[in-house]
C-alpha positions, 0 to 999 in steps of 0.5 A: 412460810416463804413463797421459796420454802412453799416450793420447796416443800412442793417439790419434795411432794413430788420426789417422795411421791415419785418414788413410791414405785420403787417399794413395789420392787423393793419390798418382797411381798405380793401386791393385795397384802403389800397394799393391805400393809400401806393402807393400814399403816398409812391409816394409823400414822395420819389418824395420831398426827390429826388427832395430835392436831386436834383436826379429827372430824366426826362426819355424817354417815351417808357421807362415811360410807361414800368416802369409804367408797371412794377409798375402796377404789384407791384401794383397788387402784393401788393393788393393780398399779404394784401387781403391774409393776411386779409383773413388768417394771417401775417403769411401765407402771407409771407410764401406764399410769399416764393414761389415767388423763385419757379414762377422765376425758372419756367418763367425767363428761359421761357420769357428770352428764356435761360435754366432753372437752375433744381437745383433752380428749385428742392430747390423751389419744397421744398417750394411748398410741404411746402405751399401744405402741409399748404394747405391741411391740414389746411382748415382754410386758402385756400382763404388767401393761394390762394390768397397769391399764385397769389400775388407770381406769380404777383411779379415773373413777375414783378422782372423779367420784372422791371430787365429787363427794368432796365438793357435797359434803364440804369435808377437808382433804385431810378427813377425806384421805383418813377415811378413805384409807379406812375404806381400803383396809376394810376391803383389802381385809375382806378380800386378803383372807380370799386371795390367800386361799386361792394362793396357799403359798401367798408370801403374807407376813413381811420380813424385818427389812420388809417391816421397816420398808413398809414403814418407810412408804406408808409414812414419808413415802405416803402421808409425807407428799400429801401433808408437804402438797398441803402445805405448799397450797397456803401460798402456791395455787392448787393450778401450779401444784397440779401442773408441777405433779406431771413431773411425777412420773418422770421421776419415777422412770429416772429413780427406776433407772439409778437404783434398779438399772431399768435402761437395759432392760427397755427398747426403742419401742419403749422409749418411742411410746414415752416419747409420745405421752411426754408430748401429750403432757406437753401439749396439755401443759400449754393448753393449760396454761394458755386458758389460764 
C-alpha cells in the first residue's frame, strides 16, 4: 500500500467515524438498547472477519476479564454519548465530547501516580470555558450537556485503563476491541432488562428502516473506521493518525448541519463556546507538533 492510499483510507476513518453521531438521530430507538444493538452487531461482524483471518486469540483470563472491563466502560461511554445527543443535538454531543483531553490531563497523572502535564492541563481549561459557556447560556440543553459530560469522564477512564491493560498484556488492537465489545454486551444485557422495567413503554425492538441503520453503523460505521485507522498505521505513524482525528468532530458538526439542519437551532453562544475548544485543539496541536 501507497503512502497516498494510507492517507486515504485515514481520512475515511476519520469521515466514517465522524459520522456515527447522525445514527443517535436517525435510528428511532433509546439509548441503552440502540448501544446494546451496535455492540452486538459490532461484536459478531468483527469476530467472523478475525476468524476468516485466522487472528482470533485465545487470551489469559485475569487478561479477559480486565479488557471486559474496559469494554463495559466503552459500553457506558456510548449509552451516555447518544442519550446527549437524543436529549439535545449531534452537535453538543461531540462538542461535549471534546472534554474528554481535559478528565485525561486531570486523572491520568492521579491513577499513574506521575506528574500532571500543567500546560495540557491549561489548553483543555479552554475547552471547559468553551462547553461552561454553551452551558450557561443556552438553557435548551443542560440535560444533553450533563449527560454529554459524564459520557467524557467515562471514555477518559476507559483510554487510560484500555492503555494500560494494552501495554501488559501485550494483546493486538484487533483482540482487544473484539472483547471489549464483548464486555459491553454483557453489561448492556444485564442492564436492558432493568431499564426496561423502570420504562414499560421503552421502544426496545427496531423497525425494518432501524434494522438496516443499526446494520449500517455497526459495520462501516463501527468496524470500518477502526480496520481503515489499522491500516493506515503500516505506513502513517500512530502521531499523524491521532492528530488528524481532531478533525472528527468538525465533521460531525458539518455532517449535523447538511443533513439534519442543526445551524438554525444553534446560538452565538454556541459558536462562541466552539469557538474556544477549536483554539484549545489548535493550541495542542502546535504544542504537539513542536515536541515532535
Amino acid at each position: 500500500m501507497s503512502l497516498r492510499e494510507s492517507y486515504i483510507r485515514l481520512h475515511l476513518a476519520i469521515l466514517l467515524a465522524g459520522g456515527t453521531g447522525l445514527f443517535g438521530k436517525f435510528i428511532s430507538l433509546s439509548e441503552i438498547p440502540l448501544v446494546w444493538y451496535r455492540v452486538w452487531f459490532a461484536a459478531i461482524i468483527l469476530f467472523f472477519i478475525l476468524f476468516l483471518g485466522r487472528r482470533i486469540h485465545r487470551i489469559e483470563w485475569s487478561s479477559f476479564i480486565r479488557i471486559l472491563g474496559c469494554g463495559m466502560l466503552l459500553a457506558i461511554h456510548w449509552v451516555f454519548f447518544y442519550g446527549s445527543i437524543k436529549a439535545a443535538n449531534v452537535s453538543i454531543g461531540v462538542v461535549c465530547f471534546a472534554t474528554v483531553g481535559f478528565y485525561t490531563a486531570l486523572f491520568e497523572p492521579l491513577i499513574n501516580r506521575h506528574k500532571p502535564s500543567w500546560r495540557d492541563l491549561a489548553f483543555s481549561i479552554l475547552t471547559i470555558m468553551g462547553i461552561l459557556l454553551i452551558f450557561q447560556l443556552d438553557f435548551r440543553y443542560r440535560f444533553g450537556i450533563s449527560l454529554g459530560m459524564v459520557s467524557s469522564i467515562v471514555y477518559a477512564f476507559f483510554s487510560i485503563f484500555s492503555k494500560q491493560v494494552q501495554e501488559s498484556t501485550g494483546k493486538s488492537s484487533s483482540t482487544m476491541l473484539l472483547y471489549e465489545l464483548f464486555g459491553g454486551g454483557i453489561i448492556l444485557t444485564i442492564v436492558l432488562p432493568i431499564y426496561m422495567f423502570f420504562n414499560i413503554e421503552m421502544k426496545v425492538v427496531p423497525t425494518t428502516a432501524d434494522f438496516l441503520l443499526l446494520l449500517l453503523f455497526s459495520s462501516v460505521f463501527t468496524i470500518g473506521p477502526f480496520l481503515f485507522q489499522l491500516q493506515s498505521l503500516r505506513r502513517i505513524s500512530a502521531f499523524t493518525v491521532n492528530l488528524s482525528y481532531n478533525l472528527e468532530p468538525v465533521y460531525s458538526i458539518l455532517f449535523a448541519m447538511i443533513l439534519l439542519h442543526e445551524a438554525r437551532d444553534l446560538n452565538y453562544s454556541f459558536w462562541i463556546g466552539i469557538c474556544l475548544i477549536i483554539l484549545s485543539v489548535f493550541l495542542q496541536t502546535f504544542s504537539m507538533l513542536k515536541k515532535k
